[in-house]
MARGULO-212897 format. One record per atom (N, C-alpha, C): residue in three letters; x, y, z. Coordinates in steps of 0.02 Angstrom, whole numbers, plus 50000, padded with zeros to 5 digits. Example, Ala and Ser with C-alpha at 12.3 -4.5 7.8 and 13.67 -1.06 7.14 Angstrom:
Ala506604971650390
Ala506154977550390
Ala506604983550390
Ser506424988850354
Ser506844994750357
Ser506455000250394
***
This chain:
Unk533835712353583
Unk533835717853536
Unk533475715553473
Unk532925718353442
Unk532585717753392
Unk532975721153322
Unk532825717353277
Unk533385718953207
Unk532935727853207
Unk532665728953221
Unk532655737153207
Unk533005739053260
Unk533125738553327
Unk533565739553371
Unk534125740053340
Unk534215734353315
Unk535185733853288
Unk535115739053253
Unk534705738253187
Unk535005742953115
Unk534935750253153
Unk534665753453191
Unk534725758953217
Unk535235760953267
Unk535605756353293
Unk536125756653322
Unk536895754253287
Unk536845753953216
Unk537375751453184
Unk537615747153180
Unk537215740553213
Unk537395733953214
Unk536785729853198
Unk537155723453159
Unk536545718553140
Unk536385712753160
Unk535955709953188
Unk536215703253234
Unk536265697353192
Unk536845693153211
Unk536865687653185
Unk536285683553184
Unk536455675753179
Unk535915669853173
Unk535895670253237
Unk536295670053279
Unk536275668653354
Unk535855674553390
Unk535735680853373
Unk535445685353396
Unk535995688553432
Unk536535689053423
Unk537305691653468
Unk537395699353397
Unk537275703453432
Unk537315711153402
Unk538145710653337
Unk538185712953304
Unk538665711753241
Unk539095718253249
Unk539765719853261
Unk540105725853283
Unk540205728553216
Unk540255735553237
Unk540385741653172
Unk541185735253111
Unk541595733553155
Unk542135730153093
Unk541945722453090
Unk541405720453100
Unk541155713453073
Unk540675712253025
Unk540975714552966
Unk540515714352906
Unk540775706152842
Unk540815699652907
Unk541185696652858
Unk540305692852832
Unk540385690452783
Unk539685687452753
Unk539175692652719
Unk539245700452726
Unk538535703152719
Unk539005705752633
Unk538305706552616
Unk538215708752534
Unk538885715752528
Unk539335718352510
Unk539735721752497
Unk539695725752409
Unk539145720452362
Unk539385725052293
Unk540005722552254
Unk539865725552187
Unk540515721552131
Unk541165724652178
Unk541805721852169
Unk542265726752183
Unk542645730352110
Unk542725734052111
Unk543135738552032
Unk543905736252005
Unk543585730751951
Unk544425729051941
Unk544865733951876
Unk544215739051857
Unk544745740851828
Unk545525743651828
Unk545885746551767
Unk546575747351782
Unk546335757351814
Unk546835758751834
Unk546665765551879
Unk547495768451865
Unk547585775651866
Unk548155778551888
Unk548225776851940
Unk548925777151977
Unk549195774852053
Unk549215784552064
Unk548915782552123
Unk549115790852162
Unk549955790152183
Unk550175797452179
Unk550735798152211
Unk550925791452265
Unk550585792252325
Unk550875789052378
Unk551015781052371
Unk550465778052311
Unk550555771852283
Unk551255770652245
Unk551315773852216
Unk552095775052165
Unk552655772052232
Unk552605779752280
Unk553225778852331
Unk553045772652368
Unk552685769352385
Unk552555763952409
Unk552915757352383
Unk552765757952320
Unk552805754552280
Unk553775753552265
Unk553865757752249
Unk554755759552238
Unk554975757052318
Unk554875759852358
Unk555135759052438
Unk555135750252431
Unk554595747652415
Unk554535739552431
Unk554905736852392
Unk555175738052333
Unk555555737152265
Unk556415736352263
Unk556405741952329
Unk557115745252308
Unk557225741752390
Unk556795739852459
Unk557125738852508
Unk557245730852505
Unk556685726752462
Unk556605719752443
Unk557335719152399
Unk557375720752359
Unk558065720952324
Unk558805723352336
Unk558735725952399
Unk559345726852443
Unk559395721252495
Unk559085718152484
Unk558825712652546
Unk558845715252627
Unk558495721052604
Unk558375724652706
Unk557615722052727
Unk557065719652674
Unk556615717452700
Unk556635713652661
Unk556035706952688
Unk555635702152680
Unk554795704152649
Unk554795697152618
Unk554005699252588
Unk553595699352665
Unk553795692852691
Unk553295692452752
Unk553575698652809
Unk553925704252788
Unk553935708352839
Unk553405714452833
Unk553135714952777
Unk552685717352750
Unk551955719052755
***
């Protein structure tokens, strides 16, 4: 498969020439990531409380997480 082959088929070939799958994007260029501070959406909040309140009842573990 020729690298225009790949990029037209959604995959990029490695060094090896072995096609790169749609969830193997480890190494390629990705961009800054955004550290700024952000509102939490709703579902973050309840997330957030649920892990808070079940960690502190001792019904879960961090590593259950």
């Amino acid at each position: 498969m020729t690298a225009a082959e790949s990029h037209r088929a959604g995959t990029f070939a490695t060094k090896s020439g072995e096609p790169r799958r749609h969830h193997d994007v480890g190494g390629l260029a990705a961009g800054p990531v955004d550290t700024s501070t952000h509102d939490l959406d709703e579902w973050e909040k309840r997330t957030d409380a649920l892990v808070y309140l079940l960690s502190a009842r001792k019904a879960i573990r961090v590593d259950e997480l």
